[in-house]
N, C-alpha and C positions, 0 to 999 in steps of 0.2 A: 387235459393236463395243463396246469398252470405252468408260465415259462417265469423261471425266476429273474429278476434283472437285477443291475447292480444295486438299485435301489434299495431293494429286496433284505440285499447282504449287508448292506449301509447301513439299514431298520434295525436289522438284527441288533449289528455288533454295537449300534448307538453313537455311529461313528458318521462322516462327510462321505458323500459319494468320490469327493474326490482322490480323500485319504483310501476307499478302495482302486480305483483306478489306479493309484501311482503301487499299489503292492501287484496288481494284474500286469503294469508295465514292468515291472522291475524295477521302479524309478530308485536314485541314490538317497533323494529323502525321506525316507521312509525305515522306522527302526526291522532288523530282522524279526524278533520278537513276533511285532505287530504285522508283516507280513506274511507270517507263518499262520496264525492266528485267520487273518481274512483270506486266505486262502484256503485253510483248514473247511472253517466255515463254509465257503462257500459249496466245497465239493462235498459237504452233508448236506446241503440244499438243494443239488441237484443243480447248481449256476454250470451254464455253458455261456462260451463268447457269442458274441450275434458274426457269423461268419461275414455277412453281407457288411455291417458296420468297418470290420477288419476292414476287410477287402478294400475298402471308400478310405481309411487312414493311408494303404499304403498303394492307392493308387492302382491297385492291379485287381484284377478278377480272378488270376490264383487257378485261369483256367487255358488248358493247351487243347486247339485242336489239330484232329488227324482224320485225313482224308486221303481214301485210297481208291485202289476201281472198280474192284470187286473183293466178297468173300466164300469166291467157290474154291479154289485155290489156298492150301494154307499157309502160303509165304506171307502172304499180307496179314493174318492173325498171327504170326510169330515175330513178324516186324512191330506189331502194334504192342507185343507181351514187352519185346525189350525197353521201349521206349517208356512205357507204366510202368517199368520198374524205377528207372531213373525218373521220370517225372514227381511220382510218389515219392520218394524221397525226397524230391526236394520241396512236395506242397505239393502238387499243383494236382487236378483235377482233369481228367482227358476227354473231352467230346470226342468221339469217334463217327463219320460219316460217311459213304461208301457212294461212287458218282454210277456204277453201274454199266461201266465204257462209256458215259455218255456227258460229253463235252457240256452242256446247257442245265448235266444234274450238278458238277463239280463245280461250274459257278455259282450257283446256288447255293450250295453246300459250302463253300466259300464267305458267301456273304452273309451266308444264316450264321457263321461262326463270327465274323467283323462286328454283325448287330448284339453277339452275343459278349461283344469285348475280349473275347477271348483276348492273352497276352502272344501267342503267336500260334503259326501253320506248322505240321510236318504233313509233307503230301508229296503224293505220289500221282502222278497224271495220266487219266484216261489217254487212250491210242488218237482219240479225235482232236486232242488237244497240241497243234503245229505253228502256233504262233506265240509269239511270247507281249504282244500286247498287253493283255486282260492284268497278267502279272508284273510285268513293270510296273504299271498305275498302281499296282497295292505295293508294291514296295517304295513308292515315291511317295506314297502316304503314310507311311511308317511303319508300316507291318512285321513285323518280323519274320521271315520265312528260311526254310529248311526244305527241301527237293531233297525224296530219297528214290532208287531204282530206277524208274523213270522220270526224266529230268528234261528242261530247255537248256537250248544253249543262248548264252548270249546275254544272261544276265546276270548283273551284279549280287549272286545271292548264293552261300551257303551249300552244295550236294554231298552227299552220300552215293558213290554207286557202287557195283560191284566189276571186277576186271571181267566184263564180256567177252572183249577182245579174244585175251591172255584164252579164257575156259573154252571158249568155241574153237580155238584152234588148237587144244587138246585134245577137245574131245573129238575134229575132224580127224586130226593125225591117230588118235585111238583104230577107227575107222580104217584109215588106210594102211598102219601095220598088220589090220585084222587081212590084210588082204585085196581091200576091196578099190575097186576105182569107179564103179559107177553111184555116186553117194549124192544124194539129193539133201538140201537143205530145207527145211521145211520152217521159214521165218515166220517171226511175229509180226505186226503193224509195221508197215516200211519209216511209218514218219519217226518210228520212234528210234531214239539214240542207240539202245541198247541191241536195236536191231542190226542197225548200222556197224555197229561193232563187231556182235556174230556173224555179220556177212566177209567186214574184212577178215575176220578171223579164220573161219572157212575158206576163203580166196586165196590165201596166204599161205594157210598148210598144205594144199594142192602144188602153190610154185614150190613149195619149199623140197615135195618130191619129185617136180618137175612132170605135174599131172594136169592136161588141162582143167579148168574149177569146173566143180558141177554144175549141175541146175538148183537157181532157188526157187521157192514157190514162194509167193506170201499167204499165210494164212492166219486165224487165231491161236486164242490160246486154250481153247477150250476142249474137253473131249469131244465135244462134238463137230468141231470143227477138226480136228484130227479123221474123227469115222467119215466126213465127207471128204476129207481128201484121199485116203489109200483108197474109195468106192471109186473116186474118181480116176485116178491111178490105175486100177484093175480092169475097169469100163473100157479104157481108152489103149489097155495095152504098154503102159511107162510106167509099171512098176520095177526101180531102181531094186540095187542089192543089196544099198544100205542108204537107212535115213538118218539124219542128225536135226532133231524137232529144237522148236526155240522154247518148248516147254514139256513137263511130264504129262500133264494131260492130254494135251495133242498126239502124244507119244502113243498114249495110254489109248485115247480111242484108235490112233491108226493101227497097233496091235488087236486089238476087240477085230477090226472091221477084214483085220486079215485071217483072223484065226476063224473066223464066221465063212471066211470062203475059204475056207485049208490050206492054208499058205502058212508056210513054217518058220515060226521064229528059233534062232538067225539064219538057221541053214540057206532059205528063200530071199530071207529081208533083214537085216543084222539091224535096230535100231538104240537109238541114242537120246537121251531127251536132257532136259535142262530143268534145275532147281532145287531138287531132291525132294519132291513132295512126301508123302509118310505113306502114300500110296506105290512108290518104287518100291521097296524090295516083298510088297504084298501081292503083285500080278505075280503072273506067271506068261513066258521065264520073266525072272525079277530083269526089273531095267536098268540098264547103264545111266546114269546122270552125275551132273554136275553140282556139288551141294555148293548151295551161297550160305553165307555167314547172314542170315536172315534175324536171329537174336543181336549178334551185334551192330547189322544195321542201324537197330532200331535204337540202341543205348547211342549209337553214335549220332543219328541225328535228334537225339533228344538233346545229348549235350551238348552239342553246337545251338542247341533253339536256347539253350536255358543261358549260355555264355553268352549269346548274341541280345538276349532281355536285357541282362542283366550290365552290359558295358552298349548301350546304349551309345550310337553316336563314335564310337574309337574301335568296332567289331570290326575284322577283318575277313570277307567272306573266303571258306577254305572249302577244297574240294577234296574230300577221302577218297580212295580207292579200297577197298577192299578185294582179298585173295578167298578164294575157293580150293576145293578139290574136285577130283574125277573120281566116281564110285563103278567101278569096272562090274560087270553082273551078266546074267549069261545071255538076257538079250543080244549083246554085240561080240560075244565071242567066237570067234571060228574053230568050229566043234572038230576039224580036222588039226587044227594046230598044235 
């Protein structure tokens, strides 16, 4: 298939290549008439812009990457859905890359996106990722960056996150109205912020009834890391009467691993999990969690990346908080209450 160029159109109409360019631009001199005419034209030819050419006039590649740490979990597909809605709109193009928890793939992933010009980052950071090094230096070389959910501290740059704090100590106190005082918390990556947050949060709704805090565990976020911890729990004799998980999946396996040795959700183990995956209210019993605002996340650190391109140099780095809810479900109820 032949690609037509402007020349092509210029042939036609027996006119200056450059008299078509200024009707393509919109330029002021050029009659309406004859602008209607070479545009007409051209879209019966089948003329498209050379995007790459665009791209080279206005200095930008028109391309945004996103980099997250996995996509087992569908928080991070519904943060990346918000953020292509707003990116598309305004142009631009989404590379999407996924580090896979692993500190050495997000760099990578990172610089495959700088070689690719990309015009800025929205990313979310592997558990491995505890220093803020690597990203200073790209921000001191002009990069434009956006940190959503998990985030550093410490640097001069743009976040998105969601009130940890605030939701973990909702959903502890959920927990302790149901009854309960012996509640374990079953954390995420210790390095990470939002962990830190769920931990205050939990520690806090304990003084708040004047209960000494429970036990945290660190663990991931994975079901499968969930089925190893209640096995481990069961093995050893310290299974608690209620869990509060720093994810649904963790949640989701330590249910599986309890229901596999007949241990009764809640009557037994009352649990709680965090995020509102699309897999809560499909176990069985359905589970209590925390929804994040994971669509708007993503619209909000797009437009923070798209305002911080675009006022180059005067951007002011802001940090969001966003609010959640608690999805109450019969996991965590006390069937006597």
């Amino acid at each position: 298939m032949k690609h037509v160029t402007i020349k092509d159109v210029a042939s036609k109409l027996n006119c200056s290549v450059s008299t078509v360019s200024r009707a393509f631009n919109d330029k002021y001199d050029i009659r309406p008439e004859t602008r209607s005419l070479i545009l007409k034209t051209a879209e019966e030819m089948g003329y498209r812009p050379n995007p790459i050419a665009r791209k080279l006039i206005k200095q930008r590649s028109l391309n945004i990457g996103i980099v997250v740490p996995e996509f087992v979990n569908s928080f991070f597909p519904e943060v990346i859905i918000g953020a292509q809605d707003v990116l598309h709109e305004k142009g631009y193009q989404v590379l999407i890359m996924q580090s896979n928890e692993s500190k050495d793939i997000e760099y990578k992933n990172v610089e495959t996106l700088v070689d690719n010009m990309v015009d800025g980052i929205l990313i979310s950071l592997t558990s491995e990722v505890t220093d803020n090094e690597y990203y200073a230096k790209l921000i001191n070389r002009g990069m434009p960056l956006v940190f959503f959910n998990r985030v550093l501290e410490g640097l001069n740059v743009s976040r998105v996150l969601f009130d940890d704090y605030k939701w973990a100590f909702f959903a502890t106190e959920h927990l302790i109205v149901q009854g309960h005082r012996n509640i374990v918390h079953i954390t995420g990556p210790e390095e990470l912020l939002l962990t830190k947050e769920r931990i205050k949060g939990f520690d806090d709704a304990h003084k708040k009834y004047k209960i000494a805090p429970g036990k945290k565990v660190t663990c991931g976020f994975t079901m499968k890391d969930g089925e190893g911890m209640a096995q481990k729990m069961i093995d050893n004799d310290e299974l608690p009467k209620a869990i509060f998980s720093a994810s649904d999946l963790s949640a989701i396996g330590f249910m599986k691993t309890l229901k596999n040795n007949g241990i009764r959700i809640p009557e037994d183990t009352a649990i709680v999990g965090f995020s509102e995956s699309r897999l809560a209210e499909n176990v069985y019993p359905p589970l209590t969690s925390v929804k994040q605002p994971t669509y708007e996340m993503g619209r909000t650190a797009a437009e923070l990346l798209i305002e911080q391109i675009q006022n180059t140099g005067k951007f002011v780095p802001q940090t969001i908080v966003l609010n959640g809810k608690l999805n109450i479900r019969e996991s965590s109820v006390n069937v006597g209450a």
